[in-house]
VOGU-3710 file (C-alpha; in Angstrom, 3 decimals, decimal comma):
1> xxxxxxxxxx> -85,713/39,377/-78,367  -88,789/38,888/-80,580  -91,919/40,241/-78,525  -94,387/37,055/-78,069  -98,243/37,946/-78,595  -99,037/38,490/-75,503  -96,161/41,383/-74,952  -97,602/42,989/-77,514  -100,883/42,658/-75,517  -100,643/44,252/-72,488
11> xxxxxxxxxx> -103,652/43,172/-70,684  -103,383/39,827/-71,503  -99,913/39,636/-70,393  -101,077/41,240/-66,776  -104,067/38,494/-66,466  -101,535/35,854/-67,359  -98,863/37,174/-64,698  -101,550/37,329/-62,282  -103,279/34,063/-62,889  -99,525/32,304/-62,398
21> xxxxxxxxxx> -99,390/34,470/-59,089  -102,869/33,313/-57,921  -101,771/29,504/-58,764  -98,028/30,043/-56,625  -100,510/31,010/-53,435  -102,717/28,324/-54,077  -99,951/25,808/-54,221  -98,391/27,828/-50,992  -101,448/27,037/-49,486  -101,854/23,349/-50,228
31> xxxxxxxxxx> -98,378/22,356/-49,338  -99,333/24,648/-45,727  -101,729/22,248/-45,238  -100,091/19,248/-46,076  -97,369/19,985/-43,574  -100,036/20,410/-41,211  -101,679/17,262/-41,547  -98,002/16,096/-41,123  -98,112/17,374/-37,606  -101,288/15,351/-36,410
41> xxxxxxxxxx> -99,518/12,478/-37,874  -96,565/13,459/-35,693  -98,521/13,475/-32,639  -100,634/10,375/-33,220  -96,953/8,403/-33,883  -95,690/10,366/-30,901  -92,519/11,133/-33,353  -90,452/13,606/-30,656  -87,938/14,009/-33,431  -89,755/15,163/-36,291
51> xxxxxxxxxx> -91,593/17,965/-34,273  -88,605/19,796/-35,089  -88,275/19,006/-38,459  -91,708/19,861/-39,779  -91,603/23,808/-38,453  -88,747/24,340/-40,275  -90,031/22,400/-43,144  -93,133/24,823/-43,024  -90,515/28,313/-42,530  -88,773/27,736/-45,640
61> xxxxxxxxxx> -92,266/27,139/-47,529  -92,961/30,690/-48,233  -89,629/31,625/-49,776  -89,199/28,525/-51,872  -92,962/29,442/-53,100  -91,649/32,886/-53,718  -89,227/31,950/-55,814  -91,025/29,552/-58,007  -93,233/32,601/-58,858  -90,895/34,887/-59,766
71> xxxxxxxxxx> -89,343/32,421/-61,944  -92,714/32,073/-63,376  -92,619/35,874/-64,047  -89,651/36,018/-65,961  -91,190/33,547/-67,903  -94,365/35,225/-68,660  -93,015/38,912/-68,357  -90,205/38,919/-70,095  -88,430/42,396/-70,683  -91,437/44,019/-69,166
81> xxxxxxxxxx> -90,574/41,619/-65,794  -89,283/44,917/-64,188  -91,351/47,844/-65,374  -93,607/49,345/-62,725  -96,298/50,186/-65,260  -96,652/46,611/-66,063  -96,642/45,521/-62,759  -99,854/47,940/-61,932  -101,742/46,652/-64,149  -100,383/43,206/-63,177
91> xxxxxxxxxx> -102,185/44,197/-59,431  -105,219/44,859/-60,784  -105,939/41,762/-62,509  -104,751/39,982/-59,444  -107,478/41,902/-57,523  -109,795/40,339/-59,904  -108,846/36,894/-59,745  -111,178/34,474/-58,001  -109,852/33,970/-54,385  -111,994/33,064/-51,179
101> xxxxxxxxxx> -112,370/36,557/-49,370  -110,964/34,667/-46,057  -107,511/34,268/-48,046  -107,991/37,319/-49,900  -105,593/39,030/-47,188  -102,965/36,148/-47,194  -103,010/36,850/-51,224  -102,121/40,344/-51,026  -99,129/39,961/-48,680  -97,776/36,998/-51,287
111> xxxxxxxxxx> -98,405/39,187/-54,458  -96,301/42,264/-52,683  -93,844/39,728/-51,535  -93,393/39,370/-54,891  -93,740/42,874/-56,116  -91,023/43,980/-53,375  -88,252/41,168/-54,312  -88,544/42,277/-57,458  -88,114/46,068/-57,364  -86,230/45,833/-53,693
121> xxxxxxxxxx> -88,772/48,502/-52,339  -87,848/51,385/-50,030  -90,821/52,097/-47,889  -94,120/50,868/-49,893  -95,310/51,722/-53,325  -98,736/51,877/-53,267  -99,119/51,856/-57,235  -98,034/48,755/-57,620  -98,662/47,249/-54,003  -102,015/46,232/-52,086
131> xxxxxxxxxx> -102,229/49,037/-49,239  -104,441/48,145/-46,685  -105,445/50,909/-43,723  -104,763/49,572/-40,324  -105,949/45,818/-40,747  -108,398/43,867/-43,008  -111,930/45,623/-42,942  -113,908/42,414/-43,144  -114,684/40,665/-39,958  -116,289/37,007/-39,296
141> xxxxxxxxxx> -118,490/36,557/-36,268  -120,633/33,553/-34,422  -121,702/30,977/-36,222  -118,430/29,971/-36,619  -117,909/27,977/-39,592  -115,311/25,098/-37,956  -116,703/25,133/-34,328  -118,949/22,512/-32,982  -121,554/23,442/-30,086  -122,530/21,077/-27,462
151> xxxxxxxxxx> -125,353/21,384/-24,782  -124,317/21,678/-21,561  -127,545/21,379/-19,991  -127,704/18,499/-18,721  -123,840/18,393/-17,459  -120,688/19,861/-18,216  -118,717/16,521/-18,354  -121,068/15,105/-20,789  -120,671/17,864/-22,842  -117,019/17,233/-22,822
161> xxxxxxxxxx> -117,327/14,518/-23,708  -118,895/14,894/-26,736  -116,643/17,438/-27,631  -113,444/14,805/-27,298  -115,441/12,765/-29,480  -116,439/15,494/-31,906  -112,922/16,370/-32,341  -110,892/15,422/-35,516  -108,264/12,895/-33,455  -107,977/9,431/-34,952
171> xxxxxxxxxx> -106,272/8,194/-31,472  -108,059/6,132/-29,027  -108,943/8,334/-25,705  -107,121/6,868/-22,030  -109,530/7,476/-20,022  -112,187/10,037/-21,795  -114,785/9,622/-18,784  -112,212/10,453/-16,100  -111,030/13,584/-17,970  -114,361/14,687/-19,098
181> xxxxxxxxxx> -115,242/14,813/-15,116  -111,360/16,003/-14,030  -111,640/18,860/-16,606  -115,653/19,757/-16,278  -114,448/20,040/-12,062  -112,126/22,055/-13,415  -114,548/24,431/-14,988  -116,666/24,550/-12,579  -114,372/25,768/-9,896  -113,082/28,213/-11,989
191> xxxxxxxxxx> -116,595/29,447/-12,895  -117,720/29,284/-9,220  -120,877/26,953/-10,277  -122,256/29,466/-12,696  -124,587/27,523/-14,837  -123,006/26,282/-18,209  -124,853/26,196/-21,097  -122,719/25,020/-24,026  -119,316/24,261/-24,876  -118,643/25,499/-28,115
201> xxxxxxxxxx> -114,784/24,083/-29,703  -113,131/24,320/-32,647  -113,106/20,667/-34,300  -109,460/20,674/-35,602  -106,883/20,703/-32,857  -104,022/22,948/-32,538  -100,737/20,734/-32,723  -96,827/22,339/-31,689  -94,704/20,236/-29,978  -95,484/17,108/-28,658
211> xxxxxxxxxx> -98,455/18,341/-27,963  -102,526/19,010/-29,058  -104,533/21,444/-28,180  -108,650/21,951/-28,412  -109,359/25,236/-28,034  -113,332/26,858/-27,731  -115,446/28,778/-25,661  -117,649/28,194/-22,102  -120,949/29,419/-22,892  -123,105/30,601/-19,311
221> xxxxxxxxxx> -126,330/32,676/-20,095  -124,822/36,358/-21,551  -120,957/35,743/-21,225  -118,319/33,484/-22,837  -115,106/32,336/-21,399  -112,083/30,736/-23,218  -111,078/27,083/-22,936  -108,154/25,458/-23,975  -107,705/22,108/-23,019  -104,038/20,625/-23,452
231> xxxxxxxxxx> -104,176/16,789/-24,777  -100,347/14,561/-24,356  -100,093/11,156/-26,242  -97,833/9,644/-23,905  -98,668/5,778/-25,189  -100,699/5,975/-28,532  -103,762/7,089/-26,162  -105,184/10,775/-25,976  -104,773/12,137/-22,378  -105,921/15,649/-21,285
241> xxxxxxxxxx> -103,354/17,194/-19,225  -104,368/20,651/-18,337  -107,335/22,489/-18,658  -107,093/26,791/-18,935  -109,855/29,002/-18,304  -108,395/32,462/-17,835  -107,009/34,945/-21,112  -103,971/35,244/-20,021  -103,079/31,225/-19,581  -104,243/31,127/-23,283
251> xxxxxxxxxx> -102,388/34,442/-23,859  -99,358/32,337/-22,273  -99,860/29,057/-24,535  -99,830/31,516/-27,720  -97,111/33,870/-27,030  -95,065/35,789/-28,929  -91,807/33,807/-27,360  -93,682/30,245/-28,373  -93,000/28,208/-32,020  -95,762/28,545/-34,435
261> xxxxxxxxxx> -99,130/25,950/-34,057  -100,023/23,913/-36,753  -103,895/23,889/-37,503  -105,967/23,002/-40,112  -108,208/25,773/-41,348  -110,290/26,629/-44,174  -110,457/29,838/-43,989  -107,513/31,703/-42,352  -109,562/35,015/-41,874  -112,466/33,831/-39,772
271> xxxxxxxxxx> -109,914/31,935/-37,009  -107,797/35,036/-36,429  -110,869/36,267/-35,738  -112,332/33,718/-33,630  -109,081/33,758/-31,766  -109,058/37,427/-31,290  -112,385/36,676/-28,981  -110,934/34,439/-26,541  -107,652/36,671/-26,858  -109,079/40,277/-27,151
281> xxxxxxxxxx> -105,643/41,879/-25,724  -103,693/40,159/-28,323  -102,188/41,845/-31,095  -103,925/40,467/-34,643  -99,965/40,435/-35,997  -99,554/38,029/-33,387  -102,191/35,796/-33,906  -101,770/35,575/-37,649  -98,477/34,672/-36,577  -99,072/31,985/-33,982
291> xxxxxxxxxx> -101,018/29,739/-36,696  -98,303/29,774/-38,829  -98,510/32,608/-41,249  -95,481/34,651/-40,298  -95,146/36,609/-43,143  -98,709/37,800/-43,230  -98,084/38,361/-39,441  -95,095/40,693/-40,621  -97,586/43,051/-43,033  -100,071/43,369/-39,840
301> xxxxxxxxxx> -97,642/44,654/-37,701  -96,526/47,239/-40,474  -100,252/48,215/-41,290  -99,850/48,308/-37,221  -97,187/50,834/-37,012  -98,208/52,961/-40,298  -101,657/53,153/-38,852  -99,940/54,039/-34,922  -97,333/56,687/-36,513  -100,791/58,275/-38,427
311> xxxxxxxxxx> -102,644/58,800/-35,381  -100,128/59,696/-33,110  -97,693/61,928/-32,342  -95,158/60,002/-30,611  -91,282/59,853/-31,166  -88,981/57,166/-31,193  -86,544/57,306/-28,698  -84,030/55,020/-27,163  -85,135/52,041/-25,268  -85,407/51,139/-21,590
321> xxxxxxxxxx> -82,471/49,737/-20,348  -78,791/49,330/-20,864  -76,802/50,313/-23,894  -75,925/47,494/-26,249  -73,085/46,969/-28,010  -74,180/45,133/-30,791  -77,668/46,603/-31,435  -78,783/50,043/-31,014  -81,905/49,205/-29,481  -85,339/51,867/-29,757
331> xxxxxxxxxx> -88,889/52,020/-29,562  -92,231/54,294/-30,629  -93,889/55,977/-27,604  -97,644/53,891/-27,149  -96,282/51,312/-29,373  -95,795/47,822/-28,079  -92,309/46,834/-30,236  -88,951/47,702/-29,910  -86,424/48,198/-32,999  -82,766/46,632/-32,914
341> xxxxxxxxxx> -80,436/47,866/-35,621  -76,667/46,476/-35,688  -73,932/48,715/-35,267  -71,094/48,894/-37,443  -68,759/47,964/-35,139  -68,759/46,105/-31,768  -66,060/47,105/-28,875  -64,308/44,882/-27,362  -65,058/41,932/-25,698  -67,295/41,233/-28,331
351> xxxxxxxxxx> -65,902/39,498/-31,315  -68,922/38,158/-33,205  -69,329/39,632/-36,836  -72,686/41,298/-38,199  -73,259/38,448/-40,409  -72,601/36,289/-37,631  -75,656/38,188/-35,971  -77,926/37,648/-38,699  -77,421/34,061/-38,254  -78,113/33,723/-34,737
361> xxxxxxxxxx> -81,497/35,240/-35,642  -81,991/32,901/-38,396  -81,028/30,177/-36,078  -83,476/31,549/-33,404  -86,314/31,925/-36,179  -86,186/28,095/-37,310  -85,872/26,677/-34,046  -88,105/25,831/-31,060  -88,152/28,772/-28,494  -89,671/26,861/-25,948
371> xxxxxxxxxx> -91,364/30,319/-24,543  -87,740/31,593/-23,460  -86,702/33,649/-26,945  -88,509/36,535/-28,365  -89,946/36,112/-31,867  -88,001/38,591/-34,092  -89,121/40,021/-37,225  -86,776/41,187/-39,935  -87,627/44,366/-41,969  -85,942/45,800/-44,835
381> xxxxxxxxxx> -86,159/49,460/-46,448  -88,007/50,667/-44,010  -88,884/54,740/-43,971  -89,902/57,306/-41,129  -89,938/60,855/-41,241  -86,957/62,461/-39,005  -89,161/64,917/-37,031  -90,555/61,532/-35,215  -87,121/60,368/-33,997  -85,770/62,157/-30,862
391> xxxxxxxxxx> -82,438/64,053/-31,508  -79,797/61,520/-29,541  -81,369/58,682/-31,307  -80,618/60,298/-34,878  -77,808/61,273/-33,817  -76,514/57,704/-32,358  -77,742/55,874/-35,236  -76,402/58,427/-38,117  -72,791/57,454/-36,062  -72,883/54,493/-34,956
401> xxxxxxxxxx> -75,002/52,368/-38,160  -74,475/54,417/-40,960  -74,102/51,219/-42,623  -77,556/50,631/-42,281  -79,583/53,875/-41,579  -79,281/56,866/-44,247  -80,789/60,265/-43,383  -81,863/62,210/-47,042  -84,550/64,532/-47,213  -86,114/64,773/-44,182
411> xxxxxxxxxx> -86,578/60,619/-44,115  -84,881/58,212/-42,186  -84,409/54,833/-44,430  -83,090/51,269/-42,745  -81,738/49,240/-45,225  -82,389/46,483/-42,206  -83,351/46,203/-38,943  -85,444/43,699/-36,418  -88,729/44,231/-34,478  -89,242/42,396/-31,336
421> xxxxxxxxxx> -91,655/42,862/-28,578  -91,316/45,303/-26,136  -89,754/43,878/-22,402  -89,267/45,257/-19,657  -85,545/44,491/-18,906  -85,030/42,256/-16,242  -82,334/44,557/-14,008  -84,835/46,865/-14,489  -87,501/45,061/-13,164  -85,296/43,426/-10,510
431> xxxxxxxxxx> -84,768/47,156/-9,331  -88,622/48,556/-9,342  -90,629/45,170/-8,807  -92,307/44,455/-5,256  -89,787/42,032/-3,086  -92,714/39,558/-4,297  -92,306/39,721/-7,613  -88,820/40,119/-7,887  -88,353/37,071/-6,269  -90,564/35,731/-8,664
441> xxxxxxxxxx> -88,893/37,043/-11,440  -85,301/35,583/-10,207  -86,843/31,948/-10,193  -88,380/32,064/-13,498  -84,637/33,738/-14,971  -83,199/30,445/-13,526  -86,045/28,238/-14,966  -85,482/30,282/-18,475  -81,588/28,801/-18,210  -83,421/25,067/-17,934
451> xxxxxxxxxx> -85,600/25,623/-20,321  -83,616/26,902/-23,160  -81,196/23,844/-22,136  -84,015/21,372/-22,803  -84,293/22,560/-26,382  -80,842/22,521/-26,680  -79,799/26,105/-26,406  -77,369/28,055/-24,524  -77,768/31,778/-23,944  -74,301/32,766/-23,940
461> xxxxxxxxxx> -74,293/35,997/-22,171  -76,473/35,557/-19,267  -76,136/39,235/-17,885  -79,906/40,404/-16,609  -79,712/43,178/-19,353  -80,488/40,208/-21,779  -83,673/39,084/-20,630  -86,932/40,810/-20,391  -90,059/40,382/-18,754  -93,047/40,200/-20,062
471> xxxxxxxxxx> -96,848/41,788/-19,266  -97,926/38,231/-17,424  -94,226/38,145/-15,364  -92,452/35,601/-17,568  -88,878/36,392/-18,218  -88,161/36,198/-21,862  -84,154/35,987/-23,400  -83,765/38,760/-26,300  -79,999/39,001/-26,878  -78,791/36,710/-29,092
481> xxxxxxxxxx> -75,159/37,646/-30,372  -73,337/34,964/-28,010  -76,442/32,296/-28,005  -75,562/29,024/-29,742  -76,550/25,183/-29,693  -75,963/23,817/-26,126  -74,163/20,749/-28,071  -72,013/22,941/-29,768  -70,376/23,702/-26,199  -67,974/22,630/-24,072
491> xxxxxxxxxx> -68,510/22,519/-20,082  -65,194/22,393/-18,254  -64,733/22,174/-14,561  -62,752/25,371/-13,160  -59,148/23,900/-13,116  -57,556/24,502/-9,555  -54,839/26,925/-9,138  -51,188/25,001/-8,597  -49,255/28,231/-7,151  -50,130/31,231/-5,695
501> xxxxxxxxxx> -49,055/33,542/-9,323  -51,973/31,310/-10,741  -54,567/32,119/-7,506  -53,529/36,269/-7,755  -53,731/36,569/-11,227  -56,481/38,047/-13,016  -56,153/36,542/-16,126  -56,743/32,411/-16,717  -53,520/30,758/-16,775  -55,175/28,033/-18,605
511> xxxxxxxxxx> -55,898/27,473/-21,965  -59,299/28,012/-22,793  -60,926/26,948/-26,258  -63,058/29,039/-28,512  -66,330/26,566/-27,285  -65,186/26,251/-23,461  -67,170/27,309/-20,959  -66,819/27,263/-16,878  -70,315/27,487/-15,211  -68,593/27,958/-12,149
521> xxxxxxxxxx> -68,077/31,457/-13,248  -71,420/32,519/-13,987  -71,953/33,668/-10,185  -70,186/36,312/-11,056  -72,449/37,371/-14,257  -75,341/36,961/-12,673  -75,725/40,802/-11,114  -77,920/39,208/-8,223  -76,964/40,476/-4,525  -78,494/39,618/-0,546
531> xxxxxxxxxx> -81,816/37,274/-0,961  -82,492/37,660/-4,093  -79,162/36,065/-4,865  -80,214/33,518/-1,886  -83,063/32,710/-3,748  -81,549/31,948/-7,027  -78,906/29,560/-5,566  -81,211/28,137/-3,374  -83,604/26,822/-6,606  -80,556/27,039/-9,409
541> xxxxxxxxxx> -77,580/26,519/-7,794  -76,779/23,221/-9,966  -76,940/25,611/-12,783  -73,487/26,768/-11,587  -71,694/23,176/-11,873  -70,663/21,726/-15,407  -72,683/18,760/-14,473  -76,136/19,948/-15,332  -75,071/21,328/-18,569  -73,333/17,614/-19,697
551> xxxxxxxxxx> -76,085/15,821/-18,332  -78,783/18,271/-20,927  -76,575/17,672/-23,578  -76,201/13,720/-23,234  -80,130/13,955/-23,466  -79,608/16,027/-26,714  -76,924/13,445/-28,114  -79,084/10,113/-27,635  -82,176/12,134/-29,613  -84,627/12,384/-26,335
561> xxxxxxxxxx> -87,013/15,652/-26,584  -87,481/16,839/-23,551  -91,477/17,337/-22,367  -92,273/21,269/-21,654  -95,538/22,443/-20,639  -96,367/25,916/-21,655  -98,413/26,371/-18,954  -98,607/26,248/-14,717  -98,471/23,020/-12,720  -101,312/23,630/-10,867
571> xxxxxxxxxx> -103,463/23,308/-13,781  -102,640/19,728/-14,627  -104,901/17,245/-14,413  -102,537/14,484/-13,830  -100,221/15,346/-11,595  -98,056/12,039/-11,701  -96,518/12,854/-14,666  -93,209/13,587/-15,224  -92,002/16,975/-17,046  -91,549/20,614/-16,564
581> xxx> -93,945/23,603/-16,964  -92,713/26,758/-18,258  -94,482/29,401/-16,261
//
């Protein structure tokens, strides 16, 4: 091949590579927001289906962006697309390209996507990768740039009001006087009459779902409090339906175990932090994360765990809870994550393959999780030193995954593994929990069943071991080797026995299918025993017939999407309305 001018001129060919890189983010980020805008016009139309379609729309962005770069680099590259010398200097001249310092950290996690599909890193090379210590340096602060502030003065519901109005919603409002008083009451309980002197809100609303969101702040004299009011569009006119004042209700609505939101924003930087006031005890991978920027998310919560492993001395060690056998399960002492790694082999019962794994993750990943599954994030050539794993860990995963853990040189490389966050596991809870709580606990594992149902999922294995609860008490599913789509099954009633061979034996003397399922068996997967069994029948027991499950899936078959509030009852401001919460 005959060397083009600008081989032969090295730093032209690096400003070229990393001009084409700077112009694949950009158009990353303009087709992010076009999707976006999508979602408002989902909401205003009230289209139930296509709130499904447009998240996964937005998931596959990043990697079909990706792509189109590195295309672009074999272009411009050439033979040099691969050397690691080129590719330095390539960095460099990306750092110098002319990108708004609010993206600038969005920019860096897609050049080393880039960098690390092309040389399929082990651990990180900081030569030819942006390294960052711990998170971003630069923070925003009040005045924010996308929040409007109105006086509260004179009246809490008339500065409600003028926030609805402020807000960027096109829709006509149903009743914006009542719900300006029905949510300002609602404040001022909460609040016990302090004074309020401003409510400051972001103009552009959050959207997931079928629903909106305006999120802002309660200003009264020294302190701020969050505020998220949750709007429905029931019949092309804006209703409030709940208004949250405490963290953890807002900590609820943007969960780890929730879909991603869709909001528009100018610059990314300044709303994580924004967001990380009203949510101070949430993790910034998590909030990158719940606005849509997953893969940024992903390089927080390894600047995370570099920056934890540097200023600790912690092990990992094997997790709370049973052994699995499909994942060898771990965690980092003080660290808030758990690692899953797949075995090479599953005993019997289980059947399912390891690529058959992998794709009930994917599956998970793209679809709506309702606040019932754990967000997982997939790693790849991962690298920890082998003093900071605990002997029966190394040991267990040298033995049991040597197809995907290697042990060389004092390092311990993962060729893959998952990252979810930590749970406690719900037998585990069950056992140490206050009779209070447990009880608790045993409800909201039977509303978890409903839920996942409504978005057309079923768990599979519904052993406690699988689900987890969480720091606010909401039980969480995190096993996903037997989950599939609920239409995919096949509820059968338990056939009745004919002789007494077929009532002693203790295998089925019927046929069963490869999709059949009998929920009159699940009683005895359930590991419940005296009231706390009581109590589970008592508010689930139709959860045991193979009527409930063909009624959710004839919902699923004539394209209805189920409603699903993220957040308590209690806090709804009209009460009428049909529905479920999720808490």
């Amino acid at each position: 091949m005959t060397p083009t001018s600008q081989e032969s001129d090295p730093p032209a060919l690096a400003h070229a590579a990393a001009r084409a890189i700077a112009e694949g983010f950009d158009r990353y980020l303009d087709r992010f927001r076009v999707l976006t805008r999508e979602a408002r016009t989902h909401f205003e139309r009230s289209a139930g289906a296509a709130v499904h379609r447009n998240p996964k729309r937005r998931l596959d962005l990043y990697g079909a962006c990706i792509a189109q770069s590195l295309d672009a680099m074999g272009a411009i590259l050439g033979s040099r697309a691969s050397d690691r010398t080129t590719w330095r200097a390539v960095r460099d001249a990306f750092d110098r390209q002319p990108i708004a310092p609010s993206e600038r950290d969005l920019a860096e996690t897609y050049f080393n996507s880039i960098v690390r599909r092309v040389f399929h890193t082990v651990g990180v090379d900081p030569l030819a990768e942006f390294v960052r210590p711990g998170a971003s340096p630069r923070r925003y602060g009040p005045p924010w740039s996308f929040t409007h502030r109105h006086d509260a003065t004179a009246g809490t519901a008339g500065a409600l009001r003028r926030a609805f109005q402020a807000s960027a919603l096109r829709l006509p409002w149903e009743d914006i006087h009542g719900d300006a008083d029905r949510a300002a009451a609602a404040i001022e309980r909460h609040l016990k009459n302090v004074p309020i002197d401003a409510i400051e809100m972001v103009r552009e609303p959050f959207f997931r779902g079928k629903g909106a969101y305006l999120i802002g702040l309660i200003h009264a004299g020294d302190a701020s409090y969050p505020l998220l009011l949750a709007l429905r569009n029931p019949e092309g006119r804006i209703r409030v339906d709940a208004a949250l004042l405490r963290e953890e209700e807002l900590s609820v609505i943007f969960s780890f175990a929730h879909a991603y939101f869709f909001v528009e924003v100018d610059r990314p930087k300044e709303m994580i932090d924004f967001l990380s006031v009203l949510l101070p005890q949430k993790p910034i991978p998590d909030l990158w994360t719940s606005i849509g920027f997953h893969r940024h998310g992903k390089t927080e919560l390894y600047r995370w765990l570099v920056q934890h492993l540097q200023t600790t001395d912690g092990r990992f060690h094997v997790a709370r809870g049973q052994r699995g056998m499909v994942m060898i399960v771990f965690a980092l002492e003080g660290f808030e994550v758990v690692f899953k790694v797949i075995r090479d082999r599953f005993p019997p019962p289980k059947s399912v393959t390891r690529e058959e794994v992998r794709d009930k993750y994917r599956l998970v990943f793209r679809h709506d999780r309702a606040g019932r599954l754990v967000d997982a994030q997939e790693f790849e050539h991962l690298v920890f030193p082998t003093e900071r794993f605990e002997p029966g860990l190394l040991e267990e995963l040298v033995s049991e995954a040597s197809e995907t853990v290697t042990v060389w040189d004092g390092q311990v490389t993962f060729r893959h593994l998952y990252t979810e966050r930590q749970l406690i596991p719900l037998d585990v809870y069950l056992r140490e929990a206050p009779p209070d709580l447990a009880r608790a606990a045993v409800l909201d594992y039977g509303q978890v069943m409903r839920d996942l149902a409504d978005t057309n999922i079923f768990p599979g294995d519904m052993l406690l071991k699988n689900f987890g609860v969480s720091r606010h008490g909401r039980v969480i599913f995190y096993d996903y080797d037997e989950l599939c789509l609920l239409t995919d099954c096949r509820f059968r009633d338990l056939p009745a026995a004919t002789t007494s061979e077929e009532e002693v034996s203790s295998e089925p003397w019927y046929f069963v299918g490869e999709h059949d399922i009998f929920p009159e068996e699940f009683s005895a997967f359930l590991g419940l025993r005296g009231d706390l069994r009581e109590c589970f029948l008592a508010a689930h027991g139709e959860l045991l017939t193979p009527d409930f499950w063909r009624r959710a899936q004839d919902v699923h078959r004539r394209g209805i999407v189920p409603d699903i509030f993220p957040y308590p009852a209690h806090r709804r401001l009209h009460s009428e309305d049909g529905g479920r919460d999720t808490t």
